[in-house]
C-alpha positions in Angstrom: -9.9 -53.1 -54.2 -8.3 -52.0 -50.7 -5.4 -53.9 -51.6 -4.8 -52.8 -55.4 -5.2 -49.0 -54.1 -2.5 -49.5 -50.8 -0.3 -51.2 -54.0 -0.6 -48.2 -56.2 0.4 -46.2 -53.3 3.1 -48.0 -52.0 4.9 -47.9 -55.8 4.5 -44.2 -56.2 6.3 -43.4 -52.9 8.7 -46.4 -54.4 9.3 -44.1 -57.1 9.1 -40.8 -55.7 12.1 -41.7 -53.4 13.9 -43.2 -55.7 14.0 -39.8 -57.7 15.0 -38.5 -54.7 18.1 -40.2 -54.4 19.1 -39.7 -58.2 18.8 -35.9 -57.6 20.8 -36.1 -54.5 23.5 -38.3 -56.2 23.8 -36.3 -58.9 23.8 -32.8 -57.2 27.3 -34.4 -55.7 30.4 -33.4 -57.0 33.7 -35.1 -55.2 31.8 -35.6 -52.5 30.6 -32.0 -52.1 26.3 -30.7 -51.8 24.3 -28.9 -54.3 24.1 -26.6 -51.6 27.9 -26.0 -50.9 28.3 -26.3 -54.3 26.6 -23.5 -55.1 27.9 -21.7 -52.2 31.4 -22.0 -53.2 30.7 -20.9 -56.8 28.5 -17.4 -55.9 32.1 -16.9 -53.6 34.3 -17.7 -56.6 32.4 -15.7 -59.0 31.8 -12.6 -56.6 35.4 -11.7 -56.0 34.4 -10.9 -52.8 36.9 -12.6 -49.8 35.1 -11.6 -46.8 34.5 -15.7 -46.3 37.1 -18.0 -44.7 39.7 -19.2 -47.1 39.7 -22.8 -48.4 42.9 -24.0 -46.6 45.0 -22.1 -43.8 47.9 -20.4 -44.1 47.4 -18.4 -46.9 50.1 -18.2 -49.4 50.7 -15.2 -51.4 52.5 -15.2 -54.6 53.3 -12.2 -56.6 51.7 -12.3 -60.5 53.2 -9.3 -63.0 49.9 -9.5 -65.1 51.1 -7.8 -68.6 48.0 -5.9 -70.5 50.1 -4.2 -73.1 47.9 -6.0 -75.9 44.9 -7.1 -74.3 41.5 -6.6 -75.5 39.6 -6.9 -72.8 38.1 -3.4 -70.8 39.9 -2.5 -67.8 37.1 -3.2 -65.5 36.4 -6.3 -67.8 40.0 -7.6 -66.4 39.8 -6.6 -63.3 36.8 -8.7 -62.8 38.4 -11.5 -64.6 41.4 -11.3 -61.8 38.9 -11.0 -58.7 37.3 -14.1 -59.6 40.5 -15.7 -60.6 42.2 -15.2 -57.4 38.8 -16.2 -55.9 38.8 -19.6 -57.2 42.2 -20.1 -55.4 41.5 -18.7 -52.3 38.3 -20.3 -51.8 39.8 -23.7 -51.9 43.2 -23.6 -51.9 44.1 -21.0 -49.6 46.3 -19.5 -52.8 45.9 -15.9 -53.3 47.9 -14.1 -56.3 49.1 -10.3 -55.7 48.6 -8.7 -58.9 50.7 -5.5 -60.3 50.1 -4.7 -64.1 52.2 -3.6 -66.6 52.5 -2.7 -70.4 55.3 -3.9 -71.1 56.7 -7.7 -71.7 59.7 -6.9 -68.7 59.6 -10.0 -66.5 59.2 -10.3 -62.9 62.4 -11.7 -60.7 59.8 -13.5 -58.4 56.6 -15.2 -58.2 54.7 -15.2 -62.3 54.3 -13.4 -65.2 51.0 -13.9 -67.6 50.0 -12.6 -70.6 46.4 -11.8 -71.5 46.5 -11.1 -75.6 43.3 -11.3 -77.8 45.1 -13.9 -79.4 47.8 -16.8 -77.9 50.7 -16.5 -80.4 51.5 -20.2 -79.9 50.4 -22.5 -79.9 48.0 -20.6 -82.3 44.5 -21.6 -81.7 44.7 -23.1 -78.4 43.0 -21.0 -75.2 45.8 -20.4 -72.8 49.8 -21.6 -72.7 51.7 -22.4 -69.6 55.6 -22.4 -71.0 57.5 -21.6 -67.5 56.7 -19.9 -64.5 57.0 -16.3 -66.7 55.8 -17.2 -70.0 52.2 -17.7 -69.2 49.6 -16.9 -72.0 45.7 -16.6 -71.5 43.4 -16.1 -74.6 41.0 -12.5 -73.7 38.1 -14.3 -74.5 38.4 -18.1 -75.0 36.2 -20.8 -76.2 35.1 -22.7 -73.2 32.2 -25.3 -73.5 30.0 -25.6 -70.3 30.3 -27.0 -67.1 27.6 -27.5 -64.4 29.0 -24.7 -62.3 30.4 -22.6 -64.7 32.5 -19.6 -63.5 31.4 -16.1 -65.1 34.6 -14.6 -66.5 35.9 -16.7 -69.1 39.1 -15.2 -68.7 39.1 -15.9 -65.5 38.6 -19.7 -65.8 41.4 -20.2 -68.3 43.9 -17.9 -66.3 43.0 -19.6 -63.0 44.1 -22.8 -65.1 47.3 -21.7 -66.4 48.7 -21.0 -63.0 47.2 -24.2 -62.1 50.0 -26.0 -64.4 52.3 -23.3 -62.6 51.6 -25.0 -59.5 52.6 -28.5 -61.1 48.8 -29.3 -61.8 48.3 -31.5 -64.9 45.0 -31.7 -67.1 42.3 -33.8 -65.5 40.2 -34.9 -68.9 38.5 -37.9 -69.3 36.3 -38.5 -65.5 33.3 -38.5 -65.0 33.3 -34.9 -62.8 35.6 -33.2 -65.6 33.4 -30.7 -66.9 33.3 -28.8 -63.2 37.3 -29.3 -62.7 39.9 -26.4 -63.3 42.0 -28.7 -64.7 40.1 -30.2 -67.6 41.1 -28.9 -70.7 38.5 -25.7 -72.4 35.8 -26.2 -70.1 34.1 -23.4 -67.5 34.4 -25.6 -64.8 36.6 -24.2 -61.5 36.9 -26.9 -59.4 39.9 -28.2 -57.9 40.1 -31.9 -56.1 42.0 -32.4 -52.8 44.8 -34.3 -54.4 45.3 -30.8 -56.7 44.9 -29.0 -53.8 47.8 -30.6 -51.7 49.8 -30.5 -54.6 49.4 -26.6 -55.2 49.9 -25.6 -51.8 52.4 -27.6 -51.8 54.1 -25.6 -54.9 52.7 -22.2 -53.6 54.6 -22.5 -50.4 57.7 -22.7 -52.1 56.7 -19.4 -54.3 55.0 -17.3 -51.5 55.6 -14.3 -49.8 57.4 -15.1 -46.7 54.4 -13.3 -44.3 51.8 -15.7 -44.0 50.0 -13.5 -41.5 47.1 -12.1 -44.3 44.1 -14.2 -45.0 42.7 -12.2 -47.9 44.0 -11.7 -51.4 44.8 -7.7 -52.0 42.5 -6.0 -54.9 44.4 -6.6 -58.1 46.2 -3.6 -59.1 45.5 -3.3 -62.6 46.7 0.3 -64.7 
C-alpha cells in the first residue's frame, strides 16, 4: 500500500511540473517573459515615456499627421499617437515628432500619414504604405486578436504603416505572428530584433540630426 501511495504521489508532482513548464514555454514570446511581456505592453499602451527607451540613441523623425477627414475624436487620436510612438520607442528607440494638419500639403522631410474613416485604395484594406508621404491608416480598422493586444486600434495599424516606412515587410505565417507589428490585421505590437536593426537602421537615415533627447515630444495634434 506504501508503495502504490509514494507512486500516486510521485506521478502527480510528474504532472504538476510538467504543467509548469508548458505555462512557462508558452508565456514566451521571442525569447521574452510573461512578466516583461506584460511590462512592455502596460509601457506601449500608456503613452507614458518616463521608462528607458528600447535601443540608444534615440532617433527622431518628423510625421505631418493630416486629420482633415478623420473620424476619430481629438483626444481619441491623440491617444492613438502616444501609444503609437510608444511602441517604437519602447523597443526600437524610434520616436516620431508629430505636427497635424488639415490639409493634404506634404512635408519636405521625415512622413506624412493620413488617418480617413475610410482608405481610398486599396478600398477595403486597413492601412496603405505607398511612399514615405502617401501613408493611409483606416480610423478604426478591423484587427483580430493577439495575445498582447495594444489598446488603440488606430494605433496598431499606424505603428505598422511606418513600420513598412522603415523598410519592414509583413511577418505572416510563424508561429508568434499574432503578437508581431508586422503581421498583417492583427493587434499584436511586437517587433523582433532583426526588425529592429533594420528600422533603426532606416530611422537613422530619416532622423533629426540631435540625438541628444531620449523621449518622444507629446504629439501636437490641432
Amino acid at each position: 500500500m506504501a508503495t502504490r501511495i509514494g507512486g500516486v504521489l510521485l506521478l502527480l508532482i510528474s504532472i504538476a511540473l510538467q504543467g509548469q513548464q508548458t505555462r512557462t514555454s508558452a508565456a514566451s514570446i521571442s525569447g521574452t517573459s510573461a512578466s516583461d511581456t506584460s511590462g512592455r505592453a502596460r509601457a506601449a499602451v500608456s503613452g507614458a515615456f518616463e521608462a528607458a527607451p528600447g535601443r540608444t540613441p534615440v532617433y527622431r523623425i518628423k510625421l505631418r499627421v493630416h486629420n482633415g477627414q478623420t473620424t476619430l475624436p481629438g483626444a481619441e487620436l491623440r491617444k492613438s499617437l502616444e501609444e503609437m510612438n510608444s511602441i517604437w520607442w519602447s523597443q526600437a528607440g524610434v520616436c516620431f515628432e508629430i505636427t497635424s494638419t488639415k490639409d493634404d500639403a506634404r512635408a519636405r522631410e521625415g512622413f506624412d500619414i493620413w488617418f480617413v474613416s475610410e482608405v481610398p485604395d486599396p478600398p477595403g484594406v486597413n492601412g496603405s504604405y505607398k511612399g514615405d508621404h502617401d501613408i493611409w491608416s483606416r480610423d478604426y480598422p478591423d484587427l483580430m486578436p493577439a495575445p498582447h493586444p495594444v489598446t488603440q486600434r488606430a494605433a496598431r495599424t499606424s505603428a505598422h504603416e511606418l513600420g513598412h516606412g522603415l523598410t519592414l515587410r509583413h511577418y505572416n505565417g510563424y508561429p508568434e505572428s499574432a503578437d508581431s507589428l508586422m503581421s498583417s490585421g492583427t493587434l499584436g505590437w511586437r517587433l523582433h530584433d532583426f526588425q529592429i536593426q533594420a528600422a533603426r537602421a532606416r530611422a537613422q537615415q530619416k532622423a533629426e540630426p540631435d540625438t541628444t533627447p531620449t523621449n518622444c515630444s507629446a504629439p501636437q495634434v490641432n
